[in-house]
VOBA-1610 file (N, C-alpha, C; in pm, whole numbers, padded with zeros to 5 digits, always signed):
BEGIN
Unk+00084-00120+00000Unk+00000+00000+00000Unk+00088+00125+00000Unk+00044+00217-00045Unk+00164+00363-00106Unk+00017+00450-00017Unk+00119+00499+00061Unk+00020+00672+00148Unk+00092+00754+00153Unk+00019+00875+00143Unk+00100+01045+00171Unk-00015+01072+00268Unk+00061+01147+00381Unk-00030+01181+00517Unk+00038+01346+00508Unk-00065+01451+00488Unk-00078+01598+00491Unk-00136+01626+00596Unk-00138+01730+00653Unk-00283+01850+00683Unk-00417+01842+00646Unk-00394+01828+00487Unk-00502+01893+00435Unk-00587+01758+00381Unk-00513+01623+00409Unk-00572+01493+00390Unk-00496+01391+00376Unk-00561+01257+00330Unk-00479+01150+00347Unk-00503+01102+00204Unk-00412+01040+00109Unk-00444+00972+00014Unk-00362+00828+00028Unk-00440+00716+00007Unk-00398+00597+00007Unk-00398+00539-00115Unk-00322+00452-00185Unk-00334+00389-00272Unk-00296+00237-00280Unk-00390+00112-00271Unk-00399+00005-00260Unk-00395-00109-00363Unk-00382-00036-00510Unk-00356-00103-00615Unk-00457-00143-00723Unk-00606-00116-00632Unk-00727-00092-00715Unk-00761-00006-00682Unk-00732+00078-00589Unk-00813+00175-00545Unk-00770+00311-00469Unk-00833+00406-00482Unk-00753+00560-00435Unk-00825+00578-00318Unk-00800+00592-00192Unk-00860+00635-00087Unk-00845+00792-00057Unk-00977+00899-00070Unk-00893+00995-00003Unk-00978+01047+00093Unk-00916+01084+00203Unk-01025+01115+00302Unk-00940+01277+00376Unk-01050+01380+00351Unk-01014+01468+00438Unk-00921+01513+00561Unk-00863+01616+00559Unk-00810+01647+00657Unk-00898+01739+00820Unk-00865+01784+00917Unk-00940+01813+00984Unk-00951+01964+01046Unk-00806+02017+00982Unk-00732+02154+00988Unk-00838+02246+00944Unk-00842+02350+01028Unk-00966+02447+00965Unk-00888+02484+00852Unk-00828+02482+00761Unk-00786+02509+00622Unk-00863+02435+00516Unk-00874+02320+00564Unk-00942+02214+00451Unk-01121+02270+00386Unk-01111+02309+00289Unk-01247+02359+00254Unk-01371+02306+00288Unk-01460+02340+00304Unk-01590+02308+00378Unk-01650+02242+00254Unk-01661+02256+00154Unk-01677+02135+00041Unk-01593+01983+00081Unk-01514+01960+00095Unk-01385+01874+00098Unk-01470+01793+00220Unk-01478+01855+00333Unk-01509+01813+00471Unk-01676+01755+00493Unk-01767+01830+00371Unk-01915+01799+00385Unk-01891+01657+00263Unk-01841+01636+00151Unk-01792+01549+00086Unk-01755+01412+00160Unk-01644+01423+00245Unk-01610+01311+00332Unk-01484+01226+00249Unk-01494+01116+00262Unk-01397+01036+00216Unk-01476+00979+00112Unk-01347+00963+00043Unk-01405+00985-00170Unk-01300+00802-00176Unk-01364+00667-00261Unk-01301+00582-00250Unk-01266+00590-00482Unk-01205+00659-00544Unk-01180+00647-00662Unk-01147+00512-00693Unk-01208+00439-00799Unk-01150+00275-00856Unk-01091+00318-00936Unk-00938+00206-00952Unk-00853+00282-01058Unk-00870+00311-01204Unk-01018+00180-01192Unk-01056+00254-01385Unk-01088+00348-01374Unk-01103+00439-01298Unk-01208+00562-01289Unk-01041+00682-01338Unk-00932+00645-01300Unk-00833+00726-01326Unk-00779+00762-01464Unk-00770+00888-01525Unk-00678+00904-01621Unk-00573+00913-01663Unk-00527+00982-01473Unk-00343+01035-01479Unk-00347+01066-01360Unk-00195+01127-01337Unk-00188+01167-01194Unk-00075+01261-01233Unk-00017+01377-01147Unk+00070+01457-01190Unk+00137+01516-01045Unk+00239+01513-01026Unk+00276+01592-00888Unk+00335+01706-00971Unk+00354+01864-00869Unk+00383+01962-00921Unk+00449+02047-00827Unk+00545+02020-00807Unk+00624+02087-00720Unk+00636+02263-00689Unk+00638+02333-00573Unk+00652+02496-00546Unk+00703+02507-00445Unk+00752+02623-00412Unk+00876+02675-00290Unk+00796+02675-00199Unk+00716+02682-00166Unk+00630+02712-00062Unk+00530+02551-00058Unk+00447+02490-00102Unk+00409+02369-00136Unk+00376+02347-00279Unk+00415+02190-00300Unk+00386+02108-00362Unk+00234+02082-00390Unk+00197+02059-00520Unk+00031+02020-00548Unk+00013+01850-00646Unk-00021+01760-00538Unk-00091+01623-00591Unk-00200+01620-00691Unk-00232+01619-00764Unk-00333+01620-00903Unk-00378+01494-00939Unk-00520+01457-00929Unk-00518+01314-00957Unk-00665+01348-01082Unk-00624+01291-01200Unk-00694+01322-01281Unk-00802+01184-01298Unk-00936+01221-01358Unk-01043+01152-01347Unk-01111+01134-01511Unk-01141+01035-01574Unk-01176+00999-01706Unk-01268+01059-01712Unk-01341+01139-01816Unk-01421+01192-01812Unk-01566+01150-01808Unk-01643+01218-01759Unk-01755+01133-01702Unk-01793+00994-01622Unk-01642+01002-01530Unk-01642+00865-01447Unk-01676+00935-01333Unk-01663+01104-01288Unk-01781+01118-01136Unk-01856+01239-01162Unk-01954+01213-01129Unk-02126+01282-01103Unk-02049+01437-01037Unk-01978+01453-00945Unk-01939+01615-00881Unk-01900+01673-01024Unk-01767+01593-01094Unk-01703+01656-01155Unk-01769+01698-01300Unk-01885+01610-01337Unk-01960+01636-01453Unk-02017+01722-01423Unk-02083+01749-01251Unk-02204+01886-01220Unk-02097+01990-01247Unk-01983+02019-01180Unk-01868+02146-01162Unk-01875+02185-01298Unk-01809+02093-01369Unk-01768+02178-01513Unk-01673+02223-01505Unk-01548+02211-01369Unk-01419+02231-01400Unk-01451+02378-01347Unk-01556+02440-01244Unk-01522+02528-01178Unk-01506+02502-01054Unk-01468+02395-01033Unk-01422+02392-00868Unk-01272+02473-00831Unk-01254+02524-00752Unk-01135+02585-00706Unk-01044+02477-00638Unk-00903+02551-00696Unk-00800+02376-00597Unk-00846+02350-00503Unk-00885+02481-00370Unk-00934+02422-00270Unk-01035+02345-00203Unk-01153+02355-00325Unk-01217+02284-00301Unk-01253+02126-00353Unk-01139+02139-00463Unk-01100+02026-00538Unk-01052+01875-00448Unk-01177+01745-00405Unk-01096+01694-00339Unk-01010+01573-00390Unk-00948+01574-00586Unk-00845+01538-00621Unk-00726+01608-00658Unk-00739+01709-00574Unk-00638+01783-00557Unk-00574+01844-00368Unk-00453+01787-00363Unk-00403+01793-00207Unk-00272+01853-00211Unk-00271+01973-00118Unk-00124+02040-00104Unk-00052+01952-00032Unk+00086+01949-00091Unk+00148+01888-00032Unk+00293+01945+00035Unk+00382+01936+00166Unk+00437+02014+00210Unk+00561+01955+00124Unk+00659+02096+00135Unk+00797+02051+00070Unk+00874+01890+00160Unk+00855+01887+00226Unk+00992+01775+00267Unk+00883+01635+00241Unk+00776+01641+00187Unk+00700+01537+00156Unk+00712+01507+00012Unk+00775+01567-00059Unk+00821+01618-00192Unk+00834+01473-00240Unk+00927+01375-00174Unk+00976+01254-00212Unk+00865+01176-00195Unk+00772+01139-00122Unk+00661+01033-00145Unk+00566+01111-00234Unk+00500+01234-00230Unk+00412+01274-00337Unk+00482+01190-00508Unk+00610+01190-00525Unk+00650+01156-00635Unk+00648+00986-00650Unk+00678+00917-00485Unk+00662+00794-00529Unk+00506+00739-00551Unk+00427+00819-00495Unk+00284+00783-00519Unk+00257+00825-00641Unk+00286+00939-00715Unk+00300+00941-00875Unk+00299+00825-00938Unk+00447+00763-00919Unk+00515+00650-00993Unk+00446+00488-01011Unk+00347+00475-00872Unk+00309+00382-00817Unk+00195+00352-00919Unk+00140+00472-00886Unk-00027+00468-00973Unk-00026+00474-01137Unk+00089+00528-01162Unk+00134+00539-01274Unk+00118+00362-01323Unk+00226+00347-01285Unk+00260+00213-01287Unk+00137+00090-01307Unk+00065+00113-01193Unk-00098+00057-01196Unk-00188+00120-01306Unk-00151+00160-01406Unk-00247+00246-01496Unk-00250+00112-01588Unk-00050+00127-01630Unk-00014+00077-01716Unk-00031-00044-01709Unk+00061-00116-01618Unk-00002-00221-01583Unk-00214-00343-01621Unk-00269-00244-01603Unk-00393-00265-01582Unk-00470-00267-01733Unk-00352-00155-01746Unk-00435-00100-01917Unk-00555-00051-01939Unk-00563+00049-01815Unk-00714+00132-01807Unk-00709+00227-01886Unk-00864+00211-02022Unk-00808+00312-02135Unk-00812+00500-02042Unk-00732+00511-01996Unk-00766+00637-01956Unk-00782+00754-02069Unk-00756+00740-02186Unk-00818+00841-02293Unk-00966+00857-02312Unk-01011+00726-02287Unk-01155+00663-02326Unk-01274+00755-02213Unk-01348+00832-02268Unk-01452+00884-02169Unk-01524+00798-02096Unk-01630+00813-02028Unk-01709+00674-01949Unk-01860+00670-02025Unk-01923+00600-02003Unk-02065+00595-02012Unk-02144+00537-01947Unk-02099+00585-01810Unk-02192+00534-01700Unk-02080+00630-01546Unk-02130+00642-01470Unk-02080+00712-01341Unk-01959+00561-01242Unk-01837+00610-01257Unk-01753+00528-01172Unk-01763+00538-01031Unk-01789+00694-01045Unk-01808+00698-00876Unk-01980+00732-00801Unk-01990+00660-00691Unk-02149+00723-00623Unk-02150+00858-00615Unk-02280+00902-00664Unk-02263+01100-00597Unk-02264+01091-00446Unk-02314+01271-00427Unk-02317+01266-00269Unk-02391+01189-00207Unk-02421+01158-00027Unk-02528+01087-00009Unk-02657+01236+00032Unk-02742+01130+00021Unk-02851+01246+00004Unk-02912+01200+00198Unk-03048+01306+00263Unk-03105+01392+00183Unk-02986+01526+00173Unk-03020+01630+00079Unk-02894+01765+00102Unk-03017+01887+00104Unk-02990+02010+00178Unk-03036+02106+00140Unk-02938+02226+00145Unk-02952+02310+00057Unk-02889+02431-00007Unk-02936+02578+00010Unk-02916+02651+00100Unk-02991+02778+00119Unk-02890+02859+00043Unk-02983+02887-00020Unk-02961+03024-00112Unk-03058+03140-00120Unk-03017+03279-00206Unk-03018+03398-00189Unk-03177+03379-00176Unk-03280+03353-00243Unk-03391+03345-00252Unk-03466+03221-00191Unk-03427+03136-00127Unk-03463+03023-00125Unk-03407+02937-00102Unk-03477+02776-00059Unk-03382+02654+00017Unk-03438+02530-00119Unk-03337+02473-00155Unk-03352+02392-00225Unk-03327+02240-00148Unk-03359+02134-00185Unk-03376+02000-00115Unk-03378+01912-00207Unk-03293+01781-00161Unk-03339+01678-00262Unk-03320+01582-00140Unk-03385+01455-00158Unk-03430+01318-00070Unk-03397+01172-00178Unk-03373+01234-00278Unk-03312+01124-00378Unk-03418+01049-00511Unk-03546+01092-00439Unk-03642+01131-00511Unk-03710+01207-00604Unk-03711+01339-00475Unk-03806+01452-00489Unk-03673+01584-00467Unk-03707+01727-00559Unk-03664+01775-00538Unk-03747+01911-00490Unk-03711+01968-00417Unk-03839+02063-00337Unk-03741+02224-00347Unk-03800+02339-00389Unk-03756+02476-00364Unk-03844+02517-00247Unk-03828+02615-00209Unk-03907+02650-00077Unk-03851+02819-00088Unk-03977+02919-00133Unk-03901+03044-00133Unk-03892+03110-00029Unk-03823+03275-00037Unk-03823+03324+00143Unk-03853+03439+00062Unk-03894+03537+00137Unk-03937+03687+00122Unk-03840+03791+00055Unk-03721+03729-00013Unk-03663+03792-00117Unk-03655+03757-00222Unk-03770+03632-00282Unk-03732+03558-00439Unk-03850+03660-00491Unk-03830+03700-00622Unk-03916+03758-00706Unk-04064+03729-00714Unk-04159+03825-00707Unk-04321+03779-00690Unk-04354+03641-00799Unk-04268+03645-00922Unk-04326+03540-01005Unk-04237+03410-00929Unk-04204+03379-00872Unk-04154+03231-00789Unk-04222+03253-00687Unk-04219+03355-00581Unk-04336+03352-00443Unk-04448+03345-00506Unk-04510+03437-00584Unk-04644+03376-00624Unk-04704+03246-00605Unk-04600+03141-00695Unk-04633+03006-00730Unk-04616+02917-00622Unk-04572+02931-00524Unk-04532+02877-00383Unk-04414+02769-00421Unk-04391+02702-00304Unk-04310+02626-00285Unk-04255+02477-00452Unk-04201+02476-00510Unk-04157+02409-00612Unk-04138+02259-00624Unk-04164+02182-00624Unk-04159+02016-00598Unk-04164+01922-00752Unk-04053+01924-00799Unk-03987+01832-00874Unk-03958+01686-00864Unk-04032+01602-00902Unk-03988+01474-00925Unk-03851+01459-01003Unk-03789+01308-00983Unk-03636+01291-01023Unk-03679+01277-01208Unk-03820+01212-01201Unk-03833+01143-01353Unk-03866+01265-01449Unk-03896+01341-01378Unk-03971+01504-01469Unk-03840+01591-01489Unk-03738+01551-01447Unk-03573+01610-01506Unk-03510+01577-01627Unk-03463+01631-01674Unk-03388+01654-01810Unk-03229+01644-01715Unk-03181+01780-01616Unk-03054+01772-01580Unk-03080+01870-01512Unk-02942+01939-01444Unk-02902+02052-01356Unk-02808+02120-01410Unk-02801+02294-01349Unk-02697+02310-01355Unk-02650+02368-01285Unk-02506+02397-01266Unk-02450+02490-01084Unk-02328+02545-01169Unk-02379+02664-01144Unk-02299+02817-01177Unk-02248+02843-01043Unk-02131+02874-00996Unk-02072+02869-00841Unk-02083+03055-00861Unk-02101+03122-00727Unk-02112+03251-00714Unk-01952+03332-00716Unk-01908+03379-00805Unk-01784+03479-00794Unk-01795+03606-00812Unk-01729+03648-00657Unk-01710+03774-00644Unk-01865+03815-00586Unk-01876+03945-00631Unk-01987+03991-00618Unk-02092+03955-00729Unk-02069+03851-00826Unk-02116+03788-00945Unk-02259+03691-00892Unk-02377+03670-00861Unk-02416+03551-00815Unk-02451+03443-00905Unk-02471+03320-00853Unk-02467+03200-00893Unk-02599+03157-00894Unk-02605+03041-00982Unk-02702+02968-00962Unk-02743+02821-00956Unk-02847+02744-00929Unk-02879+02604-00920Unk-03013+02599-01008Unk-03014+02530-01099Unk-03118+02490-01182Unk-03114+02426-01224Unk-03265+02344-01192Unk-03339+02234-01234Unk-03408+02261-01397Unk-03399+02111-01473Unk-03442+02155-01591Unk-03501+02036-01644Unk-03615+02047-01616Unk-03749+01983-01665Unk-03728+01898-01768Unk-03790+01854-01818Unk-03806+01729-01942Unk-03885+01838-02049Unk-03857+01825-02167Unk-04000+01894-02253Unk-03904+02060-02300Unk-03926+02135-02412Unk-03881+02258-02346Unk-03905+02340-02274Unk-03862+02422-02229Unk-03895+02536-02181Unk-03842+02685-02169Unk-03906+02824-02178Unk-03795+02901-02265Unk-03720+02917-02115Unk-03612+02970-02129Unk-03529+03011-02052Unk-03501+03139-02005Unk-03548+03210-01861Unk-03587+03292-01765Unk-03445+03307-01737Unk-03403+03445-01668Unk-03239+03479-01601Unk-03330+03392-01458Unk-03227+03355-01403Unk-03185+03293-01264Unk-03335+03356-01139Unk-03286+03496-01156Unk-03402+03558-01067Unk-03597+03523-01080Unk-03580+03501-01227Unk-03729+03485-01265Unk-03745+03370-01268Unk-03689+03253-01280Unk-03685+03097-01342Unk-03734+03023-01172Unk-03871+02974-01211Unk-03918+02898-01101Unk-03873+02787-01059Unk-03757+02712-01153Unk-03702+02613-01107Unk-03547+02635-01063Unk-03522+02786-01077Unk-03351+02835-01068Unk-03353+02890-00933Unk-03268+02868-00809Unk-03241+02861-00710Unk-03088+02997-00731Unk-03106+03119-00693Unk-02996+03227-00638Unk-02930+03185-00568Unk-02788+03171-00600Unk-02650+03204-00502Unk-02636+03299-00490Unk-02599+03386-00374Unk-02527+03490-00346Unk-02441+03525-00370Unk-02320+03642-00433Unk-02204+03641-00482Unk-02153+03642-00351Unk-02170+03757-00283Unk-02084+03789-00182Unk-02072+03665-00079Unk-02186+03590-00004Unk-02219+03507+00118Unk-02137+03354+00072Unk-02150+03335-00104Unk-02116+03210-00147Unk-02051+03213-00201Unk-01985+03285-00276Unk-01798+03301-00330Unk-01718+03205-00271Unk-01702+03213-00165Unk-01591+03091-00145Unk-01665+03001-00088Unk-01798+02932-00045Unk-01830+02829-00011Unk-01909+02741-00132Unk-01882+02642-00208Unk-01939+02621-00350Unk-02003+02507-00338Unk-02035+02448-00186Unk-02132+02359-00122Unk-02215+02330-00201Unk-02312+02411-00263Unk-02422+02384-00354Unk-02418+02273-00447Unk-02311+02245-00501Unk-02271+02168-00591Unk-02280+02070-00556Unk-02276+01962-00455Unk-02292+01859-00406Unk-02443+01806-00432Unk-02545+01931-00419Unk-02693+01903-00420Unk-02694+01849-00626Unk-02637+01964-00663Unk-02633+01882-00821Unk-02564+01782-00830Unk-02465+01749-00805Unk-02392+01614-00792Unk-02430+01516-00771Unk-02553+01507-00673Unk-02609+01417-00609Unk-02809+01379-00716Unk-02812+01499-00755Unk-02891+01539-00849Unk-02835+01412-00982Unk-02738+01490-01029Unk-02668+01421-01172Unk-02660+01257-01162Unk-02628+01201-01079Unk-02618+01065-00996Unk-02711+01009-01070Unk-02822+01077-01014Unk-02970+00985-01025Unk-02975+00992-01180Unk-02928+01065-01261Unk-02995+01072-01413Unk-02959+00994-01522Unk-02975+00950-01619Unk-02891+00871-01660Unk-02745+00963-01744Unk-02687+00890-01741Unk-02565+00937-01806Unk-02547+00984-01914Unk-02534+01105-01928Unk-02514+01181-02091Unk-02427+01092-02214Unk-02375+01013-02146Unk-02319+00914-02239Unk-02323+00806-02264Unk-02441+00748-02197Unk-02455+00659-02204Unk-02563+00563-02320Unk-02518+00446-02352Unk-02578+00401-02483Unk-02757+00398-02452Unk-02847+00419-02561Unk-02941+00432-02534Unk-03019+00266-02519Unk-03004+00206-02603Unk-03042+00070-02625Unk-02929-00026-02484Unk-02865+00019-02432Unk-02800-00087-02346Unk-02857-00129-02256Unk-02835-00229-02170Unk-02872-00272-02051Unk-02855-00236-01913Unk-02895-00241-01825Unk-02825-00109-01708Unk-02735-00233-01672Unk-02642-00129-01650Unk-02502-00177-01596Unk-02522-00181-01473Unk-02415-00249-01375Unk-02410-00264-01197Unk-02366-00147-01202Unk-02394-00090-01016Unk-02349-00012-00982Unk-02198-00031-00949Unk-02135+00123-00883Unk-01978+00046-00862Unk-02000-00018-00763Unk-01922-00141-00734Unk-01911-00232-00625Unk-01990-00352-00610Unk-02133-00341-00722Unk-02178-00426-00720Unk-02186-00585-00821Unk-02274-00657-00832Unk-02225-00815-00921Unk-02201-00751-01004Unk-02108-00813-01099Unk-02080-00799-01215Unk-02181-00890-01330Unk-02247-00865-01484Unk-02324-00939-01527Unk-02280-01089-01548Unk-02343-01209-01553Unk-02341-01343-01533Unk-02278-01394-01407Unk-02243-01254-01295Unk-02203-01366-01174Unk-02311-01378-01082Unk-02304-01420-00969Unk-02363-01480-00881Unk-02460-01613-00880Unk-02568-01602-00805Unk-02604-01758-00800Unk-02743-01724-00930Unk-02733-01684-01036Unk-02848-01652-01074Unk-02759-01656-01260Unk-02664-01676-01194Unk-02582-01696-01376Unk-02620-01822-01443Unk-02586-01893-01579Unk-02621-01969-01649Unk-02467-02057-01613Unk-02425-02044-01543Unk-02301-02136-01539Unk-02332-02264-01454Unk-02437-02277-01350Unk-02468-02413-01291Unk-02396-02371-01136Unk-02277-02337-01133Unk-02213-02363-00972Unk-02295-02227-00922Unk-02276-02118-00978Unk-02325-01972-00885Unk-02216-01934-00868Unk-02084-01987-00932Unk-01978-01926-00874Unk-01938-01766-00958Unk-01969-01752-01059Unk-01958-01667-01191Unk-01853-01712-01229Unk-01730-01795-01231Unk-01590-01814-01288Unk-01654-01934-01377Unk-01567-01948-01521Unk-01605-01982-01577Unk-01439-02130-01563Unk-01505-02245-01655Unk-01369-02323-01631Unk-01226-02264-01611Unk-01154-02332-01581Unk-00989-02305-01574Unk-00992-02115-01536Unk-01087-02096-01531Unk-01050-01960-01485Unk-00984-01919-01318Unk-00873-02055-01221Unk-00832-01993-01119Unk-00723-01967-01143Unk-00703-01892-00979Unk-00538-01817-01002Unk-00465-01939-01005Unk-00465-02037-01047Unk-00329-02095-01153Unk-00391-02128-01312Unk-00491-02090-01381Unk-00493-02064-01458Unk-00435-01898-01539Unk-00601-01871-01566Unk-00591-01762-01641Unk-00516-01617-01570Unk-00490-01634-01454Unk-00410-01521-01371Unk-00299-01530-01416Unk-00194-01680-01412Unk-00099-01674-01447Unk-00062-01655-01601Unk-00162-01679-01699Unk-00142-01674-01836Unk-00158-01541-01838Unk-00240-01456-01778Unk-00248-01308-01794Unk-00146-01209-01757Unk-00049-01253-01637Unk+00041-01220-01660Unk+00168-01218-01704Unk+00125-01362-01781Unk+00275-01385-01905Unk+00238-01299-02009Unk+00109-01280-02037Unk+00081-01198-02141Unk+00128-01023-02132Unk+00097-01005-02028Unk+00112-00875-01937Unk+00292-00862-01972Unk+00356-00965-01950Unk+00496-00953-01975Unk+00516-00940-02086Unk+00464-01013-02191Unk+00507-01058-02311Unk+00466-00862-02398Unk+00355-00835-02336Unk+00280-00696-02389Unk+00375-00529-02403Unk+00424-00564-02209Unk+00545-00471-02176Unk+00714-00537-02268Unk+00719-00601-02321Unk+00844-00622-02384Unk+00838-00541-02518Unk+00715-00587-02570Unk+00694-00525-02687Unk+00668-00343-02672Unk+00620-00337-02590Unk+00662-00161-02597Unk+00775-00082-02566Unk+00848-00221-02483Unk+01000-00115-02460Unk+01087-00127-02615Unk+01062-00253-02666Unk+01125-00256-02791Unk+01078-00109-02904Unk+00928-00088-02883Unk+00899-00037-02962Unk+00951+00112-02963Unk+00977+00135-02842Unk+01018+00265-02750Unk+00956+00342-02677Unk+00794+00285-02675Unk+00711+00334-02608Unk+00683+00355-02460Unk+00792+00235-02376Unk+00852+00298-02252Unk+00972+00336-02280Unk+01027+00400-02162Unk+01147+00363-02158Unk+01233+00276-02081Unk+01314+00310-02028Unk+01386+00165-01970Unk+01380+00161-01821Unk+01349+00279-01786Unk+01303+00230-01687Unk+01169+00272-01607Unk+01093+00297-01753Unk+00932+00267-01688Unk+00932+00091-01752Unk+01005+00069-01819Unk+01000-00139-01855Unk+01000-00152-01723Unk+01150-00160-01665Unk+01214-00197-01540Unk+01082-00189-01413Unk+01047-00079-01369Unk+00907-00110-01304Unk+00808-00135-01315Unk+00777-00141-01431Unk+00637-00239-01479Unk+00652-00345-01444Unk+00797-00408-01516Unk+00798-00565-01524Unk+00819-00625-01371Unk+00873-00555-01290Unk+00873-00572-01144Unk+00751-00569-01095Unk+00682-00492-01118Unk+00540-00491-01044Unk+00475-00624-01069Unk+00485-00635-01237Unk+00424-00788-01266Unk+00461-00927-01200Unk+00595-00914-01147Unk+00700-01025-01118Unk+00628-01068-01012Unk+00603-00948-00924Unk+00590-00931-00789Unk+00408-00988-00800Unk+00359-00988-00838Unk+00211-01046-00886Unk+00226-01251-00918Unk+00302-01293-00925Unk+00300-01411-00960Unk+00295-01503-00810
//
């Protein structure tokens, strides 16, 4: 197991899997801390990058696109700090941030996770629900179900008028979360199935006000879409397919309900002295051919082929 222990959190890496769990330092962003501990599977990874500075170091752990529900709601406006695949790291830690680089690296290749390849389906669970979101005009809610607005005596007469807002999950199209900058405000909106024309933020009975000033640096909201996006189906996902397991759960034809007779899901000769060990002669035979080709070099061969060795 490869760990870096910060301040600002812990990241573990176990060889399938990225553990990262918050730090407890009032520095650590209040996104990061309402989030909790995030478990990334390594297909879910694209890359990883350490980035060294005089003052600290920054861990970067990059995510395939559309493998998590936060990062599809953000849109890549999360701030480092609230970024929780992203962890400062102090200078004299300099040397393990890089061996945890090398490690995961290593496990990419190894594994042969297309990390170019987008997803079409969510790698990671969203938030857990229920969440509610107070904003400039109003409290927004979701239960995993139902999504509920609730206005207060500063949302515009055409949303107080209509009272309180209650959205089913199936009557959604999607969300979206505009984070509040500066004195700029933000917004949360729900967006129906069917068209509908499109109202600024203030007038839109299903658009929920951020505050610039109150929510600038707290971008909390986003979790409620995150957790929102979860439930929907996946923008990329095939239309005619079959629903896939969730993460963590059977995989299709295993358990006691497969066509194989035992319930075991393994199919003949498939134990670890079969097809494990042929997979990683192959695994060898795969890494030879790219150092020849020049596509490692000699000594990303050298630790690949060790990692594999070390697998037998």
């Amino acid at each position: 197991m490869t760990e870096i222990l910060q301040r600002a959190g812990n990241w573990t890496f176990d060889g399938g899997t990225v553990r990262i769990v918050p730090g407890h330092h009032k520095s650590v962003h209040r996104l990061r801390r309402l989030l909790g501990e995030v478990a990334v599977p390594l297909e879910a990874v694209s890359g990883i990058a350490y980035e060294p500075g005089r003052r600290a170091g920054r861990l970067r752990l990059r995510l395939r696109h559309g493998a998590d529900p936060l990062l599809q709601a953000a849109g890549g406006r999360l701030p480092d700090a609230a970024d929780p695949y992203s962890l400062e790291v102090e200078p004299e830690r300099a040397g393990v941030a890089e061996y945890f680089t090398d490690e995961l690296r290593n496990a990419l290749l190894l594994e042969q996770v297309p990390v170019a390849e987008p997803c079409d389906r969510y790698l990671l669970p969203g938030p857990p629900v229920p969440l509610t979101v107070q904003g400039t005009d109003g409290t927004a809610s979701f239960d995993g179900d139902l999504v509920r607005i609730d206005w207060n005596w500063v949302a515009e007469g055409s949303k107080s008028s209509a009272g309180p807002r209650t959205l089913a999950l199936r009557e959604l199209a999607g969300v979206e979360w505009s984070p509040a900058v500066g004195l700029e405000n933000g917004f949360l909106r729900f967006r129906p199935r069917g068209s509908h024309a499109v109202l600024k933020p203030d007038h839109d009975p299903n658009c929920l006000v951020l505050w610039g000033v109150r929510q600038a640096k707290d971008v909390s909201s986003v979790l409620l879409a995150a957790a929102v996006t979860a439930r929907l189906p996946h923008p990329s996902a095939p239309t005619s397919a079959p629903a896939l397991p969730s993460p963590g759960g059977p995989r299709p034809g295993t358990g006691a309900d497969s066509d194989s007779g035992s319930g075991s899901g393994k199919e003949p000769g498939s134990g670890p002295e079969g097809a494990d060990h042929d997979a990683l002669l192959r695994r060898l035979r795969e890494l030879g051919e790219l150092h020849r080709e020049g596509v490692l070099t000699e000594e990303e061969f050298t630790a690949a082929k060790r990692a594999v060795l070390r697998r037998f």
